[in-house]
The first five atom37 places (N, CA, C, CB, O) and aatype in JSON, in Angstrom:
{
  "aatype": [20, 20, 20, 20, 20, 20, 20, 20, 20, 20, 20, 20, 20, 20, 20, 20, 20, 20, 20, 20, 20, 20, 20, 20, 20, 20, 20, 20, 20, 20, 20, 20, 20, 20, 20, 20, 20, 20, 20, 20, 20, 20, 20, 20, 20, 20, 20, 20],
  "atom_mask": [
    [1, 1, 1, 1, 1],
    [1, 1, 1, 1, 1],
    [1, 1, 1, 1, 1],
    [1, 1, 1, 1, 1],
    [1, 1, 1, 1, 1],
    [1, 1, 1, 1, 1],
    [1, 1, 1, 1, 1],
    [1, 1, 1, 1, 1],
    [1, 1, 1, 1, 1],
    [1, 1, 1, 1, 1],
    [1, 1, 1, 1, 1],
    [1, 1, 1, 1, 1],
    [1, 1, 1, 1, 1],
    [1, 1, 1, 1, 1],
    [1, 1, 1, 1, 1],
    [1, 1, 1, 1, 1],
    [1, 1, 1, 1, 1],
    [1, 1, 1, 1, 1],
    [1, 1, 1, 1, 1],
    [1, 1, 1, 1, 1],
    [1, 1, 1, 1, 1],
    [1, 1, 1, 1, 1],
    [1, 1, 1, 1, 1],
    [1, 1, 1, 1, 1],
    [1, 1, 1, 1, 1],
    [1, 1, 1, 1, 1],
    [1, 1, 1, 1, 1],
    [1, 1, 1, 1, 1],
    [1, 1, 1, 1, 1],
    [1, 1, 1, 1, 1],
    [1, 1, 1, 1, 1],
    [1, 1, 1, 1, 1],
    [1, 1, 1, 1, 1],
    [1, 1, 1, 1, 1],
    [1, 1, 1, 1, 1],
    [1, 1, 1, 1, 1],
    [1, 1, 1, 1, 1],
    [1, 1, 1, 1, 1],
    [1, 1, 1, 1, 1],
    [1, 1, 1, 1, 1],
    [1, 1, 1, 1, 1],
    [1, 1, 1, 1, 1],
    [1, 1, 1, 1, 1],
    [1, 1, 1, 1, 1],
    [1, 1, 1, 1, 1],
    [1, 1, 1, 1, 1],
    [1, 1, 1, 1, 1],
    [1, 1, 1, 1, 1]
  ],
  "atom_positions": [
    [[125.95, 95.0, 119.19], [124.76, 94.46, 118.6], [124.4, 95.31, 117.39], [123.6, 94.4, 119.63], [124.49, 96.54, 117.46]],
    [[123.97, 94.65, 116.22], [123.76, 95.42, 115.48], [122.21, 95.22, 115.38], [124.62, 95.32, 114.4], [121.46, 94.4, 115.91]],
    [[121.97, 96.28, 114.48], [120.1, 96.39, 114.67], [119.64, 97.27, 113.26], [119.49, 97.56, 116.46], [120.44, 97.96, 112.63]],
    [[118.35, 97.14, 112.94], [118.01, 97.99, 111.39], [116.73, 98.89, 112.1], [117.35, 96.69, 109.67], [115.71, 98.32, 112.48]],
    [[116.81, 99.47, 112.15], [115.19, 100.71, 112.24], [114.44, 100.86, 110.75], [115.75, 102.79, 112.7], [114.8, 101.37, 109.69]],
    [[113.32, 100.2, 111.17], [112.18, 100.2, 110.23], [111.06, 101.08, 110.8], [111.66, 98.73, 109.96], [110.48, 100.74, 111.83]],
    [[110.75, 102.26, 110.11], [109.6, 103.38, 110.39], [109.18, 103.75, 108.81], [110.27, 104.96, 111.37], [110.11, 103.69, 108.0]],
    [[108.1, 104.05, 108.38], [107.61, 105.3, 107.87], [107.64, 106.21, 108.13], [106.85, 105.46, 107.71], [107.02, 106.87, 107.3]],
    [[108.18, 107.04, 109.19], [108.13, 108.6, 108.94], [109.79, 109.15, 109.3], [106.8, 109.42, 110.12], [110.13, 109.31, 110.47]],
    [[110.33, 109.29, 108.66], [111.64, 109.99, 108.45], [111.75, 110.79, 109.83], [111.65, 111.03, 107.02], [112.87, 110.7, 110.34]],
    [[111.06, 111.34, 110.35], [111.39, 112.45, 111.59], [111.75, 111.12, 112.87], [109.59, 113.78, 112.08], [112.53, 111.38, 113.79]],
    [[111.13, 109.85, 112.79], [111.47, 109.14, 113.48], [112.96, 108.37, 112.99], [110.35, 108.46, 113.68], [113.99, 108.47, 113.67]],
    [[112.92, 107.93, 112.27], [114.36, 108.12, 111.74], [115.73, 108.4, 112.86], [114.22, 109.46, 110.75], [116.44, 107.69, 113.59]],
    [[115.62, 109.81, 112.51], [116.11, 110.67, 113.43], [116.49, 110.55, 114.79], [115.43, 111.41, 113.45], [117.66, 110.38, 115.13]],
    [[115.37, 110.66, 115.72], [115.06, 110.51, 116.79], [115.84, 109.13, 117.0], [113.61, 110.64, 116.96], [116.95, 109.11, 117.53]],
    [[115.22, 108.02, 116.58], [116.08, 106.62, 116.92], [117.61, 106.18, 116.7], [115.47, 105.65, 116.21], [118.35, 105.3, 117.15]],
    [[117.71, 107.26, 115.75], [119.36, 107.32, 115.26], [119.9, 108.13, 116.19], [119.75, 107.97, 113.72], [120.89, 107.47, 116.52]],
    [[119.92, 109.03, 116.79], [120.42, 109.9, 117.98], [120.4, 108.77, 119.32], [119.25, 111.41, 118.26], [121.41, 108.33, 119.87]],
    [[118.9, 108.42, 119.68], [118.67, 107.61, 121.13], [119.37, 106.35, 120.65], [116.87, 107.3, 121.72], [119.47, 105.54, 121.58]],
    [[119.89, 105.91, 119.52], [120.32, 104.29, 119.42], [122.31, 105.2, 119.67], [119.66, 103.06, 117.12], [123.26, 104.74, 120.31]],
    [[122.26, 106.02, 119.17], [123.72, 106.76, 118.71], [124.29, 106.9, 120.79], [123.32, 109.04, 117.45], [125.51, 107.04, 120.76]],
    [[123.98, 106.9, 121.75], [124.4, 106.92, 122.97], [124.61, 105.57, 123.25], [123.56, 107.57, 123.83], [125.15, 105.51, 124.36]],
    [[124.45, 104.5, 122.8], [124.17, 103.34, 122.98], [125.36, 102.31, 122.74], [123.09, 103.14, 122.23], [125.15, 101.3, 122.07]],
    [[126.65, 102.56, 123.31], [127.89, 101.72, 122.94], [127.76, 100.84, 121.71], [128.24, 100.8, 124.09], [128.14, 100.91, 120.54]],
    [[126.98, 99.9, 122.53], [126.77, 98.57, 121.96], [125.94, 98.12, 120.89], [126.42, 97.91, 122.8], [125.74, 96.99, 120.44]],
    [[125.43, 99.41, 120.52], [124.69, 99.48, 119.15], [125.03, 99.79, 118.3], [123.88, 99.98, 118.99], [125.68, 100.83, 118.29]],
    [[124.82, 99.12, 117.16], [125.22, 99.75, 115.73], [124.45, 99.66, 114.77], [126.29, 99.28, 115.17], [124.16, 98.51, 114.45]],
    [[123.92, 100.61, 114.1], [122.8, 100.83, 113.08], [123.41, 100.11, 112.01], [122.39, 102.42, 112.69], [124.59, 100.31, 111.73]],
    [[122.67, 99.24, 111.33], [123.03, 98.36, 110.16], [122.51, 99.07, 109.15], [122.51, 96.92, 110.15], [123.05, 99.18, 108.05]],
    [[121.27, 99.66, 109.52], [120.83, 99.98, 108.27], [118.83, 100.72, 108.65], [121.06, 98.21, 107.17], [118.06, 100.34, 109.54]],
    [[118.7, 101.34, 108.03], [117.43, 102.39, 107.87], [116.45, 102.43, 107.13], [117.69, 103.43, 107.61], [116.48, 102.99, 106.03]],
    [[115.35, 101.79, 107.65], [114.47, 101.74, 106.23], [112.74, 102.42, 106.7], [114.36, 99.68, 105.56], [112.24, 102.78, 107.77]],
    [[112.18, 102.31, 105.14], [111.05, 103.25, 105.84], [109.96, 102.06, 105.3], [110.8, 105.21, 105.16], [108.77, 102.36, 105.42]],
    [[110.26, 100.89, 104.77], [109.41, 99.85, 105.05], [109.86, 98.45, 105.03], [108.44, 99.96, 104.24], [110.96, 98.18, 104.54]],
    [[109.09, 97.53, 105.52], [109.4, 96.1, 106.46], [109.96, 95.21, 104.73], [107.36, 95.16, 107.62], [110.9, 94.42, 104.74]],
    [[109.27, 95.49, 103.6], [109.88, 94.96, 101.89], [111.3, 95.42, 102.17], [109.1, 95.92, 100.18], [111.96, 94.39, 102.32]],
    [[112.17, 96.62, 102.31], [113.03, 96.99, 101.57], [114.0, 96.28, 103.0], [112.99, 98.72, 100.93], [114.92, 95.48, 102.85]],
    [[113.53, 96.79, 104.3], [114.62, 95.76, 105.26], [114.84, 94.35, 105.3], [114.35, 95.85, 106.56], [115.94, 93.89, 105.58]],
    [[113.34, 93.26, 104.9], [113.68, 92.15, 104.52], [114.69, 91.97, 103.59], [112.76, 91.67, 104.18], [115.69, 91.46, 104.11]],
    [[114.82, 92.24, 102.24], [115.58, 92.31, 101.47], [117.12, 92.59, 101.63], [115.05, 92.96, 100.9], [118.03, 92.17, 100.92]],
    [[117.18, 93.39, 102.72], [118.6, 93.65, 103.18], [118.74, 92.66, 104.18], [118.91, 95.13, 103.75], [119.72, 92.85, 104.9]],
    [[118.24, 91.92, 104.37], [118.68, 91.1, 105.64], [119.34, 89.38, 105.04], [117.0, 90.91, 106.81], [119.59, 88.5, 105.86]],
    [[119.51, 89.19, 103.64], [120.46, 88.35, 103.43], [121.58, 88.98, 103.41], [120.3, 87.66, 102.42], [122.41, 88.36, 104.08]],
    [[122.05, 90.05, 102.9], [123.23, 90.76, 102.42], [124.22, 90.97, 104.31], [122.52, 92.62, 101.4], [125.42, 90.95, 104.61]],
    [[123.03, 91.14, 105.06], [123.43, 91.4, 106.58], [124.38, 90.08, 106.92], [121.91, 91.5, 107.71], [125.54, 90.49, 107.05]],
    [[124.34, 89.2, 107.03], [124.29, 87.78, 106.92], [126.04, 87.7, 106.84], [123.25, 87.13, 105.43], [126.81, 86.94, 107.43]],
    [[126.25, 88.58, 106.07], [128.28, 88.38, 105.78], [128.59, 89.5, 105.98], [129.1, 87.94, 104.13], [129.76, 89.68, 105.64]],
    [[128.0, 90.61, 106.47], [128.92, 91.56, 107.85], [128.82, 91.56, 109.19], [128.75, 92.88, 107.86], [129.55, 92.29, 109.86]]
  ]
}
């Protein structure tokens, strides 16, 4: 499954990238620190 983490604060970031990183079946698509810049990535998501 892939998935995007949207936070404002960078230290969370972190934290969710480690607890998502044990997670087989997860795969970080992508990291953002607001809900504008992940919309925007979510056509481009679309053809990987």
């Amino acid at each position: 499954m892939k998935v995007i983490i949207i936070d404002d604060e960078k230290a969370m970031h972190l934290i969710l990238k480690r607890m998502l990183a044990k997670m087989a079946e997860v795969e970080i698509a992508g990291i953002f620190a607001d809900t504008a810049a992940a919309y925007a990535y979510l056509p481009i998501m679309r053809w990987i």
